[in-house]
C-alpha positions in Angstrom: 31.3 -20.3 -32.3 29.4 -19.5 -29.3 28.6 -21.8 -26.3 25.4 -21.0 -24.1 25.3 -21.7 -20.5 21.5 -21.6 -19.2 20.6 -20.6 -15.4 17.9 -23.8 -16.2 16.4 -22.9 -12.4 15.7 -19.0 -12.6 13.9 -19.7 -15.7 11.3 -22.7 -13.8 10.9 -20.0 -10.9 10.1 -17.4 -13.1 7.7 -19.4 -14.9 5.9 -21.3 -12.1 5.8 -18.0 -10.2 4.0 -16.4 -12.8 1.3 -19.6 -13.3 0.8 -19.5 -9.3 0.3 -16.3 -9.6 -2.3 -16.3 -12.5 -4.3 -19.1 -10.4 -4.3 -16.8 -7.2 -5.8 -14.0 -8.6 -8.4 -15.9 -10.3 -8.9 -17.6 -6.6 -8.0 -20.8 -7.8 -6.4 -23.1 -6.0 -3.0 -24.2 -7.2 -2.6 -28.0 -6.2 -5.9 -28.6 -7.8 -4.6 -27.4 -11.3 -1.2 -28.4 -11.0 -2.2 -32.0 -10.4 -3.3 -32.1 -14.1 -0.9 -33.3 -16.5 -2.0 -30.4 -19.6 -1.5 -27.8 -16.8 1.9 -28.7 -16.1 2.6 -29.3 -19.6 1.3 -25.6 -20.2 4.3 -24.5 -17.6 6.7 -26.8 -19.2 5.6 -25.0 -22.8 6.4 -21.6 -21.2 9.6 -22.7 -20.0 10.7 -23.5 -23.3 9.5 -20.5 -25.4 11.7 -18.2 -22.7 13.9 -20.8 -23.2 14.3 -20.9 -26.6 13.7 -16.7 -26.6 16.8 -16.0 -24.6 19.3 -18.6 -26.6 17.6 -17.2 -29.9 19.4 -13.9 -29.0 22.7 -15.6 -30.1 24.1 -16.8 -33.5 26.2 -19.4 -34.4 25.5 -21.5 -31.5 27.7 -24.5 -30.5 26.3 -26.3 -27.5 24.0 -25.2 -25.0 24.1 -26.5 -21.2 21.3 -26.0 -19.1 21.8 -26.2 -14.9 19.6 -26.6 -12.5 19.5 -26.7 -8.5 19.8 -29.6 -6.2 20.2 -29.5 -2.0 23.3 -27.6 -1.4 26.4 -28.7 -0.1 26.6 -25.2 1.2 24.3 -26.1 4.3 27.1 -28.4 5.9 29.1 -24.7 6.6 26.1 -22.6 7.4 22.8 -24.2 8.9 21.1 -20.8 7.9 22.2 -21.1 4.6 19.0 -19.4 2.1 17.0 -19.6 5.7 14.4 -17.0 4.7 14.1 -19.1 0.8 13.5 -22.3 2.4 12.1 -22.3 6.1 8.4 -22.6 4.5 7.4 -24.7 1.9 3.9 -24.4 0.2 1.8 -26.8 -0.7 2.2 -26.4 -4.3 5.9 -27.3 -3.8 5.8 -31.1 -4.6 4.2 -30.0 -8.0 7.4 -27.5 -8.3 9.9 -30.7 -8.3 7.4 -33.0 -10.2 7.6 -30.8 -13.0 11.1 -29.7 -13.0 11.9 -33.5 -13.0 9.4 -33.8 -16.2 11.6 -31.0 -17.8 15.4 -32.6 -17.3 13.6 -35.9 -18.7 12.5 -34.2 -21.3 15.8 -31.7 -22.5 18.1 -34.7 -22.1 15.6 -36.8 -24.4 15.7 -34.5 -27.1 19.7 -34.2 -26.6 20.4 -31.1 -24.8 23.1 -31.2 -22.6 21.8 -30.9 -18.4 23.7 -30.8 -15.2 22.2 -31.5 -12.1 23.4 -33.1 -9.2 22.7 -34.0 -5.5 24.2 -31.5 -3.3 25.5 -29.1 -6.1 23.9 -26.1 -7.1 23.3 -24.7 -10.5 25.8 -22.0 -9.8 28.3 -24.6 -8.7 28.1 -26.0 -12.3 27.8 -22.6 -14.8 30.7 -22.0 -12.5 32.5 -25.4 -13.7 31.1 -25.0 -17.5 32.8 -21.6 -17.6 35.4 -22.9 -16.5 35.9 -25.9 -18.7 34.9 -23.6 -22.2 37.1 -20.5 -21.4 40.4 -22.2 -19.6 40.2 -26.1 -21.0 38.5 -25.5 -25.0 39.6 -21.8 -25.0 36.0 -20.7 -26.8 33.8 -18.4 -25.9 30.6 -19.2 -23.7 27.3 -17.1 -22.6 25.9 -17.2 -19.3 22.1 -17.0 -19.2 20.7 -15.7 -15.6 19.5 -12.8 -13.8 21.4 -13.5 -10.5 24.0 -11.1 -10.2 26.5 -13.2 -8.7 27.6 -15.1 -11.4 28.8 -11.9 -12.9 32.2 -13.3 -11.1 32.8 -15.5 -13.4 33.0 -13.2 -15.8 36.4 -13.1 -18.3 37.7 -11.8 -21.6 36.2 -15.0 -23.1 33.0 -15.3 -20.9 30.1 -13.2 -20.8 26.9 -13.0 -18.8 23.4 -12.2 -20.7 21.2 -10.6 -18.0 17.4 -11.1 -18.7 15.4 -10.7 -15.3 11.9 -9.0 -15.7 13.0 -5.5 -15.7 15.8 -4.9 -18.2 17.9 -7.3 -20.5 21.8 -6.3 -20.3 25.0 -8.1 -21.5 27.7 -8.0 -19.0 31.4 -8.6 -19.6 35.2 -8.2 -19.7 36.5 -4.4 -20.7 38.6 -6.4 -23.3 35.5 -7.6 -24.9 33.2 -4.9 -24.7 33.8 -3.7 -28.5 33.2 -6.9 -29.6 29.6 -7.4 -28.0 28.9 -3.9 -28.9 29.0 -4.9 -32.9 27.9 -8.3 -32.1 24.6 -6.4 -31.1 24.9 -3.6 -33.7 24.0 -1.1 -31.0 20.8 -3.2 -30.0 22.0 -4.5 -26.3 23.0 -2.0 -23.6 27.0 -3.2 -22.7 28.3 -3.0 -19.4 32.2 -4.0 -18.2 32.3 -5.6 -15.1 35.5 -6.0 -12.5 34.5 -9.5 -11.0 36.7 -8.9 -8.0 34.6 -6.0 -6.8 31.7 -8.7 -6.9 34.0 -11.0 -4.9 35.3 -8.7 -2.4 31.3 -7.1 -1.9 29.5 -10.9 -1.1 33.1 -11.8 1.2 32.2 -8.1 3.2 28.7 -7.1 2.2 27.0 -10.5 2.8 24.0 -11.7 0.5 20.7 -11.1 2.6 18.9 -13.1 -0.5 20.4 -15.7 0.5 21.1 -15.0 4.2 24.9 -14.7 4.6 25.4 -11.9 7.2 28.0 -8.8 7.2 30.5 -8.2 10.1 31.2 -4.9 9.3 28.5 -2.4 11.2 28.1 0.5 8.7 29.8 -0.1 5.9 27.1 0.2 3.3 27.4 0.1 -0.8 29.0 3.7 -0.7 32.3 2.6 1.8 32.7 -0.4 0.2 33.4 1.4 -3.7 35.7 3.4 -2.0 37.3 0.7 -0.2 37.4 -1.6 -3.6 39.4 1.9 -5.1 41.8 2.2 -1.7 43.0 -1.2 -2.9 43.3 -0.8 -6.4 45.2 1.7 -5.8 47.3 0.0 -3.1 47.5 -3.2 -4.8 48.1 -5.0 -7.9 44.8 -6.9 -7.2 44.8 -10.7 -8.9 42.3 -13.0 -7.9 44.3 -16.2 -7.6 47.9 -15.6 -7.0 48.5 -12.1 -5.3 47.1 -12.4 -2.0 49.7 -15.0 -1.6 52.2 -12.5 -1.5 50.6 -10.2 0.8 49.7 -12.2 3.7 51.5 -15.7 2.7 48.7 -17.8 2.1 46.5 -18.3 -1.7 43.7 -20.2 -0.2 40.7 -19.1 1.4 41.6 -17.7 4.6 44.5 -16.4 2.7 41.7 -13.6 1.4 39.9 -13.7 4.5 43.1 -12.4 6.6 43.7 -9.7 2.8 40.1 -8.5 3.6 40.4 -8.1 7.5 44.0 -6.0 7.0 43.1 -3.8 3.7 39.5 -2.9 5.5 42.0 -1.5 8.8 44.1 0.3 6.5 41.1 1.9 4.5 39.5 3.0 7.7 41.3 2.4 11.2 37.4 2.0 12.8 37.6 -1.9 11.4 41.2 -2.5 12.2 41.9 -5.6 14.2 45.1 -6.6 15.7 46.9 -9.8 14.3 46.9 -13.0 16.8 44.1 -11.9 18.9 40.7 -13.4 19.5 38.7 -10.9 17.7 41.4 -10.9 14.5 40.7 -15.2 14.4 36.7 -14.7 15.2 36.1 -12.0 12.5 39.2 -14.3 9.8 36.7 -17.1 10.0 33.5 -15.7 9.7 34.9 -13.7 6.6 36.1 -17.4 5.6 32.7 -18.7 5.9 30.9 -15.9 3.9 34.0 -16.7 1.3 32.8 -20.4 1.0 29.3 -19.4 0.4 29.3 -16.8 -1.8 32.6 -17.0 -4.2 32.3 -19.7 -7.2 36.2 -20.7 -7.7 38.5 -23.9 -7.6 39.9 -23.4 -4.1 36.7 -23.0 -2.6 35.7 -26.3 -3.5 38.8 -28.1 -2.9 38.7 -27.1 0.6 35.1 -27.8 1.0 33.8 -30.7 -1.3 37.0 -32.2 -2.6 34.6 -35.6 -3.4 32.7 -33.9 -5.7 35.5 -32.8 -8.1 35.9 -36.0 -10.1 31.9 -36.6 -9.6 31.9 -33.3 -11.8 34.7 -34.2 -14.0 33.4 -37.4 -14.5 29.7 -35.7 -16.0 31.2 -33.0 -17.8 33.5 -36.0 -20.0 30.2 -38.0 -20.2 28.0 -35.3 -21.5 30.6 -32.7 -23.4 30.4 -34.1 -26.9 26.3 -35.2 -26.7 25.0 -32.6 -28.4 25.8 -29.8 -30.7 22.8 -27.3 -30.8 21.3 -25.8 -33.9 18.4 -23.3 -33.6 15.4 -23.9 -35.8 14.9 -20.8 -38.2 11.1 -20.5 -35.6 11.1 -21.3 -32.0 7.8 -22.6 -32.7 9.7 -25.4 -34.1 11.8 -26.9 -31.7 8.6 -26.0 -29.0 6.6 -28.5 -31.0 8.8 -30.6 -31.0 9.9 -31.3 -27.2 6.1 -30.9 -26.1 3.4 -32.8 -27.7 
């Protein structure tokens, strides 16, 4: 059986995008049509047919979660946190939340299964519902999304389905690549990811998406791959326990003082003596970037330890709500969430 994980919020941009984008070129103005109640339904209506299109992909569906944003607990470590996403809001915006609200209403009323909460975002819980299918149930689970940073979470046991605008992909573990490649019959490009390369990039390369800076001048894409192979090749790389043994701390400045020595040792141009000013500046700064960009247990015990049972607490509520079955049409089950 297959569990589906849905990025619930790149969906709604995608779709209220492209209807402010319709209205614009046909110089009309959005508030005025987004006020009406048939126009939002019309956005809701998209929502669920690329809804429905992307989970109609799988077979022998078990239960589908869908997450979606709230106001991050990420802006308590880094005022500039998204700065360049969120330092202008249109007008159009309070029709943005009025209708995303309509949508949870409406999912959880016909029984799917939705996380959102204030101060999480929806990473934060596909990050939790991986977690909680592949290490406490020991199934198999699907991550809908086009953001490229949840391709961390990736394991032998989940996968991440990527369907932005330009190309649709499946992305997962080397040990399950055969398995997707029949599951697809050939239909679905494949490709093996190493999630520590992902980690290691956000912690060095920074995310200018989401406006998390790099502290390394000139080390590009290129330096980085080779850097990611010097330590391969150095060290027996595991994400949760080996860094311990390498600088004597497993938490996050434990990787924060891994990348600041390994970087040195790959090229002497970035190496920083130990106990200095500069070593404790650049440790903490990597630390930050850690906490904003890496989805993992530590992070959030060392940063929003109150929300832990908060999230245990909705994931026992809402785990055994719903199991999902697929109408033969996705006409069907469109008809039936919007009259």
């Amino acid at each position: 059986m297959m569990n589906i994980i849905i990025d619930g919020n790149y969906i709604f941009h995608k779709t209220f995008s492209l209807f402010v984008k319709m209205y614009r070129d046909k110089e009309q103005d959005p508030c005025e049509l987004l006020l009406k109640t048939s126009e939002q339904n019309r956005v809701m209506h998209k929502f669920v047919t690329d809804m429905c299109a992307s989970i109609n992909r799988f077979k022998d569906v078990q239960k589908v979660v869908i997450v979606f944003d709230s106001h991050s607990w990420r802006y308590r470590i880094f005022d500039n946190y998204k700065y360049a996403l969120t330092r202008v809001r249109e007008p159009h915006f309070q029709y943005f939340l009025e209708i995303l609200d309509r949508i949870e209403a409406l999912l959880k009323n016909k029984g799917f299964i939705v996380s959102r909460m204030d101060g999480m975002e929806g990473d934060d819980f596909m990050y939790f519902w991986a977690y909680y299918f592949d290490s406490v149930m020991n199934e198999q689970a699907v991550i809908i999304t086009s953001d490229s940073d949840i391709r961390q979470l990736i394991t032998p046991k989940i996968s991440v389905y990527g369907n932005n605008s330009k190309y649709v992909k499946m992305y997962c573990h080397s040990q399950s690549a055969d398995f997707w490649e029949n599951y697809f019959d050939g239909d679905m490009e494949v490709e093996t990811v190493e999630p520590m390369k992902i980690l290691l990039s956000k912690a060095i390369l920074g995310d200018g998406s989401d406006n998390v800076p790099k502290y390394f001048a000139g080390f590009g894409e290129v330096a980085f791959d080779n850097y990611f192979n010097f330590v391969l090749e150095h060290y027996n790389l595991v994400r949760n326990d080996y860094v311990e043994d390498v600088v004597g701390e497993r938490n996050v400045k434990g990787w924060a003082r891994f990348i600041v020595m390994t970087i040195g040792q790959f090229n002497e141009k970035y190496f920083v003596k130990v106990d200095t000013k500069e070593y404790d500046e650049l440790v903490e700064k990597l630390r930050t970037n850690i906490h904003l960009t890496w989805l993992h247990m530590n992070i959030y015990d060392e940063t929003i330890p109150e929300f832990i049972q908060k999230i245990t607490e909705h994931l026992v509520d809402v785990k055994d709500k719903f199991s999902y079955k697929l109408p033969y049409k996705v006409e069907h089950i469109i008809n039936t969430l919007i009259k």
